[in-house]
OpenMM code with the backbone's topology and positions (N, CA, C; nanometers):
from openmm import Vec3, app, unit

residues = "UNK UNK UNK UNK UNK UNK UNK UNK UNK UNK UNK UNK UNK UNK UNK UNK UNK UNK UNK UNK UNK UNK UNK UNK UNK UNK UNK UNK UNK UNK UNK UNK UNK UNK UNK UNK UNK UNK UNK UNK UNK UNK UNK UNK UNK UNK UNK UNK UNK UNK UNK UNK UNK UNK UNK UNK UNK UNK UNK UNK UNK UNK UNK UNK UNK".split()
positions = [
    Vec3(8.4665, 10.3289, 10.4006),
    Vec3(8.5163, 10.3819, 10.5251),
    Vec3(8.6479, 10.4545, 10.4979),
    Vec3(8.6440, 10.5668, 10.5503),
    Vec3(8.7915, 10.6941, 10.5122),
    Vec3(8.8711, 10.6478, 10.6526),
    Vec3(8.9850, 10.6741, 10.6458),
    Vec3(9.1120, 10.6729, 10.7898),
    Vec3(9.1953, 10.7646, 10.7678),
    Vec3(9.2062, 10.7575, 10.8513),
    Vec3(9.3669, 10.8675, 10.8772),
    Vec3(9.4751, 10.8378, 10.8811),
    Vec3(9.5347, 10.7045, 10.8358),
    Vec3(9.6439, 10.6219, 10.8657),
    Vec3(9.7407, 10.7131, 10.8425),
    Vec3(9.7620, 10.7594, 10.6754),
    Vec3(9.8434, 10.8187, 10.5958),
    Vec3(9.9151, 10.9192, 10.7009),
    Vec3(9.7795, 11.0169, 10.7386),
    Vec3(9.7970, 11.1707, 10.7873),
    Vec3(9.8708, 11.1304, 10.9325),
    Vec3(9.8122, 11.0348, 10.9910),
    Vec3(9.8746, 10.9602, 11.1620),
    Vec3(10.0317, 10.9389, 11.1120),
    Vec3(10.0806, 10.8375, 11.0665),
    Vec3(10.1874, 10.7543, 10.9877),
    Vec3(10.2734, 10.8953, 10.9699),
    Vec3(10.2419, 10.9318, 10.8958),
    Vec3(10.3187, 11.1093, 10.8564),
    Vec3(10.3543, 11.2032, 11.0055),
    Vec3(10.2155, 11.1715, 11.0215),
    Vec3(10.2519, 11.3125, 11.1491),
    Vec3(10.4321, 11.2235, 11.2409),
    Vec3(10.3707, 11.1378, 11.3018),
    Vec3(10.5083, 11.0316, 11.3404),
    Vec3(10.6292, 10.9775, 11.2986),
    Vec3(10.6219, 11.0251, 11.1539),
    Vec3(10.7177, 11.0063, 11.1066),
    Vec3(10.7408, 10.8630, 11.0429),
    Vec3(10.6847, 10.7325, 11.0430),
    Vec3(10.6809, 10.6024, 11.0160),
    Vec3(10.6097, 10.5672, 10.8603),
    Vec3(10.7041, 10.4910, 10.8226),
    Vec3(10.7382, 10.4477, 10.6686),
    Vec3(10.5795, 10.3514, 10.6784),
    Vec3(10.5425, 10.3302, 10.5661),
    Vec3(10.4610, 10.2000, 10.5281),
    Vec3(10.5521, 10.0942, 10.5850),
    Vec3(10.6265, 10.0666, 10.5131),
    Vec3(10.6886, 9.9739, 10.5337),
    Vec3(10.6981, 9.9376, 10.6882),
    Vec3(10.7683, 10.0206, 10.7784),
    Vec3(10.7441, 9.9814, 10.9111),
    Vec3(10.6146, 9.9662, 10.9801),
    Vec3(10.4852, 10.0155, 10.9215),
    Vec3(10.4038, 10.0089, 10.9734),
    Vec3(10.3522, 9.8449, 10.9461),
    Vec3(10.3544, 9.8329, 10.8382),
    Vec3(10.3296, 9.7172, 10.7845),
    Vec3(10.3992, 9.5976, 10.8343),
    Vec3(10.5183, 9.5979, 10.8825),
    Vec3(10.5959, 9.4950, 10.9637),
    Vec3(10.5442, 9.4736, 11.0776),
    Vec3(10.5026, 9.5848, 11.1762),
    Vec3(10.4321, 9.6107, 11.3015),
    Vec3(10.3342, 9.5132, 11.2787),
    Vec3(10.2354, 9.5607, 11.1404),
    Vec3(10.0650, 9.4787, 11.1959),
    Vec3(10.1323, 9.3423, 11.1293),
    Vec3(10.2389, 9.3141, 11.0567),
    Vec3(10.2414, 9.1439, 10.9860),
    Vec3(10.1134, 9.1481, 10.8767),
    Vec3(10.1653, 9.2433, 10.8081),
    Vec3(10.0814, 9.3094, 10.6526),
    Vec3(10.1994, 9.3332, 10.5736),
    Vec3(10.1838, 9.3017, 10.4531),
    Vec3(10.2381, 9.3936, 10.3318),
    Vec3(10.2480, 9.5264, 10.3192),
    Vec3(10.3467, 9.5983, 10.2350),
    Vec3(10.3125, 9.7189, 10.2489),
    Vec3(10.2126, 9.7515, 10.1706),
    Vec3(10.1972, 9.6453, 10.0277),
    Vec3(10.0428, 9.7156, 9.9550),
    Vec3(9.9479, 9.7046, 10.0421),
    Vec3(9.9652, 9.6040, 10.1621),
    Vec3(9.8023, 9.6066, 10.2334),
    Vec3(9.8104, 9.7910, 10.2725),
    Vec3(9.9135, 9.8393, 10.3845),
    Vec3(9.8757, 9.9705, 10.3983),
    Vec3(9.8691, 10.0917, 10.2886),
    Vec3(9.9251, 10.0323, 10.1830),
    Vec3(9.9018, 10.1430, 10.0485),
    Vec3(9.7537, 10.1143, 10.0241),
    Vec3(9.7019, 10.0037, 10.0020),
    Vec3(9.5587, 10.0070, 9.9898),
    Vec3(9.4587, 10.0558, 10.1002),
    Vec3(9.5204, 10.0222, 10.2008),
    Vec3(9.4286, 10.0912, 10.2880),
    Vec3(9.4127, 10.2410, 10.3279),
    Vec3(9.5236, 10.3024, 10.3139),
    Vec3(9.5364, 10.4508, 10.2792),
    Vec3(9.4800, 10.4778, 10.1766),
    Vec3(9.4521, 10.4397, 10.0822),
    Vec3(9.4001, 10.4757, 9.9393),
    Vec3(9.2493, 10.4635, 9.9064),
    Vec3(9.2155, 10.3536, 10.0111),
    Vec3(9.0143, 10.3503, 10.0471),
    Vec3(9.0180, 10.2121, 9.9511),
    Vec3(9.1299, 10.1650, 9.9236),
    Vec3(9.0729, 10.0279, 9.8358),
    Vec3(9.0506, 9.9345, 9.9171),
    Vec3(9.0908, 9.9046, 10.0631),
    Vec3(9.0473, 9.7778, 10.1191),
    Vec3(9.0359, 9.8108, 10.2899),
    Vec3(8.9319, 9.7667, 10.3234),
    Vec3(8.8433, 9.7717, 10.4578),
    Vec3(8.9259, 9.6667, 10.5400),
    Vec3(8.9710, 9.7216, 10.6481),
    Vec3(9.0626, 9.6345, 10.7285),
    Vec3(8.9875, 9.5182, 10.8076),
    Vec3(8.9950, 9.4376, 10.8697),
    Vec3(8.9221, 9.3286, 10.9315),
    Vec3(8.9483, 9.4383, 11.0885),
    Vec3(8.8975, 9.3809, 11.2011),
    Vec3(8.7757, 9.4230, 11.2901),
    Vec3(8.9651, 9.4536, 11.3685),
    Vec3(9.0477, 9.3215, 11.3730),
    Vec3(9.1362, 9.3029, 11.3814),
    Vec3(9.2734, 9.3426, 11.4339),
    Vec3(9.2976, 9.4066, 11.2774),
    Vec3(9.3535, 9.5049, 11.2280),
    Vec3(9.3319, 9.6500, 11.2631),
    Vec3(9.2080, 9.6374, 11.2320),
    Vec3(9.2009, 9.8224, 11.3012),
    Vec3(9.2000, 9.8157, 11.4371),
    Vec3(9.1901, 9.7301, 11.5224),
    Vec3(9.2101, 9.7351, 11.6453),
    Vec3(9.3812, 9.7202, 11.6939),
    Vec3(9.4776, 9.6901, 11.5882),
    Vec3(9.5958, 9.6880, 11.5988),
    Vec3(9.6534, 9.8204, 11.5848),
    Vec3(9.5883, 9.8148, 11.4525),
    Vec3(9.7128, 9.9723, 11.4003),
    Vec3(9.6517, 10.0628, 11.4785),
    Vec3(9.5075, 10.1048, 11.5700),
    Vec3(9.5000, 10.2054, 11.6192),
    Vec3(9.5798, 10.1833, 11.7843),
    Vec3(9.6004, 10.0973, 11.8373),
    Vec3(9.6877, 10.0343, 11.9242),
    Vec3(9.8373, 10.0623, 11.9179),
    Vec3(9.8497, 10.0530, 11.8158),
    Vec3(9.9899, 10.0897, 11.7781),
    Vec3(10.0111, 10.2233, 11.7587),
    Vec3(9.8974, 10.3225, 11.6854),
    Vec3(9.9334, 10.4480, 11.7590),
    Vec3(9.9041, 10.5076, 11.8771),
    Vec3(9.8931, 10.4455, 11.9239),
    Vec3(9.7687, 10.4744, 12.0790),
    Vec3(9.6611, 10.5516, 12.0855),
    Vec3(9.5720, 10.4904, 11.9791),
    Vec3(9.4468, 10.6004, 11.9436),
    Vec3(9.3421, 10.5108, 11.9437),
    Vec3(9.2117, 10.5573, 11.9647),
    Vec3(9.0620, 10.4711, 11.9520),
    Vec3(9.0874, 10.3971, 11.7836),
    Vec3(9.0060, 10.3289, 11.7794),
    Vec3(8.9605, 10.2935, 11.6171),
    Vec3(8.8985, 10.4102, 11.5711),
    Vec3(8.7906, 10.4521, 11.6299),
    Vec3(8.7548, 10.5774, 11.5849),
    Vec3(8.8057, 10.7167, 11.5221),
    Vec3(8.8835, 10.7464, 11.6335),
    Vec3(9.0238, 10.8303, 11.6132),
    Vec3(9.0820, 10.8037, 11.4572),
    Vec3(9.1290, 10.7148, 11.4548),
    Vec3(9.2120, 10.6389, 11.3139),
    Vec3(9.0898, 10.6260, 11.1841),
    Vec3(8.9665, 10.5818, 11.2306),
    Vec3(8.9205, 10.5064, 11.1021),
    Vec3(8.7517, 10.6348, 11.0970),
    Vec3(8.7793, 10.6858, 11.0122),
    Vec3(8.6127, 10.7616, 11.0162),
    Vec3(8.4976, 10.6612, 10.9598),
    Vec3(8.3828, 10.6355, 11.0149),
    Vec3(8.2720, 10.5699, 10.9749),
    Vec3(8.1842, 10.6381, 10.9397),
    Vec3(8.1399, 10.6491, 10.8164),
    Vec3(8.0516, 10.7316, 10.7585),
    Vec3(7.8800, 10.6463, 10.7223),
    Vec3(7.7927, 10.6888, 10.7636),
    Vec3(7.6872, 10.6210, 10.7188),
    Vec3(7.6439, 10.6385, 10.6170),
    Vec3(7.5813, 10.5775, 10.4951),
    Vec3(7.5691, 10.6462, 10.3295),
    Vec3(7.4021, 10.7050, 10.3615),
] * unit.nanometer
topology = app.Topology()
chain = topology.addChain("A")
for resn in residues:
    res = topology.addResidue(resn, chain)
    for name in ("N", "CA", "C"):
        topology.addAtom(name, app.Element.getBySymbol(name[0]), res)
């Protein structure tokens, strides 16, 4: 699953680091998750897209193989 965290996070101006304080994550959790190494729990993506005020969808692309 691809996201847009990075490109969102950027456009706003907000560090990993602060983002990562927000959800009560590490910042490697959002370096990995920007990077496609780790699939967020159901959770989580319902946070961080909350936190930018965007769908999950919006934030997280679901691709079918």
């Amino acid at each position: 699953m691809k996201n847009r965290i990075e490109e969102i996070r950027n456009e706003k101006g907000i560090r990993q680091e602060e983002l990562a304080k927000q959800m009560g994550v590490s910042r490697q959790t959002i370096s990995s998750l920007e990077n496609g190494r780790y699939n967020p729990s159901i959770l989580l993506a319902h946070k961080i897209a909350q936190f930018f005020e965007m769908t999950i969808e919006e934030v997280f692309l679901f691709e079918e193989e």
